[in-house]
C-alpha positions as CSV (number, residue, x, y, z in Angstrom):
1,X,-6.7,-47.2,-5.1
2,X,-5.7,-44.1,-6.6
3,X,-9.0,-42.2,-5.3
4,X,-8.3,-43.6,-2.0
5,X,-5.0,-42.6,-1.5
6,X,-5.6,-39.1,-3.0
7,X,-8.5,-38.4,-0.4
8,X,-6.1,-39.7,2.3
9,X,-3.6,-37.0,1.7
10,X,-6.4,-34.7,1.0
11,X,-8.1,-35.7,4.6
12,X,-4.2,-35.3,6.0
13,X,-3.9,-32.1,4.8
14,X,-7.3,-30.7,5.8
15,X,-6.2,-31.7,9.4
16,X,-2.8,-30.1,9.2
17,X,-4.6,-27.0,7.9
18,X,-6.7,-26.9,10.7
19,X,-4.6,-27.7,13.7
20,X,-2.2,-24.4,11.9
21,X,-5.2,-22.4,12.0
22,X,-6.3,-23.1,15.0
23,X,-3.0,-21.2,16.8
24,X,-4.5,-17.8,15.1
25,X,-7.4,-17.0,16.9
26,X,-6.6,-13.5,18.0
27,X,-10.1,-12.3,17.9
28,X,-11.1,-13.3,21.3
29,X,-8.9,-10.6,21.9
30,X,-9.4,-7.5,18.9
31,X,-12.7,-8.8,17.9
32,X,-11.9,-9.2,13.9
33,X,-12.2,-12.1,12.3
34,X,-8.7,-13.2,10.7
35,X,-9.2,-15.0,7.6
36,X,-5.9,-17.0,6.3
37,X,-7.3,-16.1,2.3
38,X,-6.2,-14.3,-0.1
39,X,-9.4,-12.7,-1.0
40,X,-9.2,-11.0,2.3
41,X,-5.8,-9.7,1.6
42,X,-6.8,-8.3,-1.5
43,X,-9.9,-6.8,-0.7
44,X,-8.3,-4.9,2.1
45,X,-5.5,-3.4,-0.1
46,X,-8.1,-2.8,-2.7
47,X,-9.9,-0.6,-0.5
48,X,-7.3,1.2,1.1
49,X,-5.9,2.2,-2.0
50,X,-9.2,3.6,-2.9
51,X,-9.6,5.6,0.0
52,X,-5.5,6.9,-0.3
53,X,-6.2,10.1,-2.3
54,X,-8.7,11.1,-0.1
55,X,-5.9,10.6,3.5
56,X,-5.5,13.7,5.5
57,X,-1.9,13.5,6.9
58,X,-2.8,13.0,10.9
59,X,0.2,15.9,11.8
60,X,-0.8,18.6,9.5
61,X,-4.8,17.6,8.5
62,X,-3.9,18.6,4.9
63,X,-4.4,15.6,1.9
64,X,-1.3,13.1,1.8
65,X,-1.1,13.3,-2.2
66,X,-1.7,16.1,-4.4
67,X,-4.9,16.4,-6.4
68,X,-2.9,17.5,-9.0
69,X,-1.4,14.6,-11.0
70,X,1.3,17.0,-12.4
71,X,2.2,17.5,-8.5
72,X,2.4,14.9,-7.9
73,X,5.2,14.1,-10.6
74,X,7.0,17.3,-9.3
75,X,7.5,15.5,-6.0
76,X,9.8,12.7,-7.5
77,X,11.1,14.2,-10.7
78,X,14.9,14.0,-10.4
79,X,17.1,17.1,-9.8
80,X,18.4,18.0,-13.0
81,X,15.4,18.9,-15.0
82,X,15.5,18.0,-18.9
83,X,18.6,18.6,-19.6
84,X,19.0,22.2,-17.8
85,X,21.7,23.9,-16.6
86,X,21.2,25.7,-12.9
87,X,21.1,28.4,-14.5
88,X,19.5,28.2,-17.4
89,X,16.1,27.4,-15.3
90,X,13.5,29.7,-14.3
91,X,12.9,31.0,-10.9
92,X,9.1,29.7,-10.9
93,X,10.8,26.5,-11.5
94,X,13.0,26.7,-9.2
95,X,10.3,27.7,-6.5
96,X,7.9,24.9,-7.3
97,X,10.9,22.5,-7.2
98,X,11.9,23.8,-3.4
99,X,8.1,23.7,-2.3
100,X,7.8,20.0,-3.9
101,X,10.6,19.1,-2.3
102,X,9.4,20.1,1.5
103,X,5.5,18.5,0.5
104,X,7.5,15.1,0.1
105,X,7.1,12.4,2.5
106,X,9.9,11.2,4.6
């Protein structure tokens, strides 16, 4: 009874599943394929991430993050800087700080 009951619900949900899916079929229209799964989710962040340090930003064709790791810090590293007074930091800091700051993204 118990086998019966669970493949009931099981049968009831695979029916429910299907009359949701069937209200997504958007590729008559874009020709993908839309897959409700997580698998597809993941494998499309997965390869978009890979593909993120190569970007080349569409306005001014130059690479959308630094190849530079240590740049790449520079970009988001907060305002006062270890500690140091305005004045007690170095021009070459100060330069690379100003030129970080205008490379950020809005």
């Amino acid at each position: 009874a118990k086998d019966a009951a669970t493949e009931a619900k099981d049968k009831a949900w695979q029916i429910e599943e299907a009359t949701r899916n069937a209200g997504y079929d958007v590729s008559q229209f874009d020709g993908s394929n839309p897959q409700p799964c997580l698998l597809a989710t993941v494998t499309f962040l997965r390869d978009t991430i890979q593909r993120l340090p190569q970007e080349v930003c569409p306005v001014c064709r130059k690479l959308v993050l630094p190849t530079d790791p240590d740049d790449l810090t520079l970009l988001y590293k907060v305002a006062s800087s270890g500690g140091k007074d305005k004045e007690e930091r170095t021009e070459e800091e100060k330069k690379a700080r100003r030129v970080a700051r205008g490379a950020r993204p809005i």
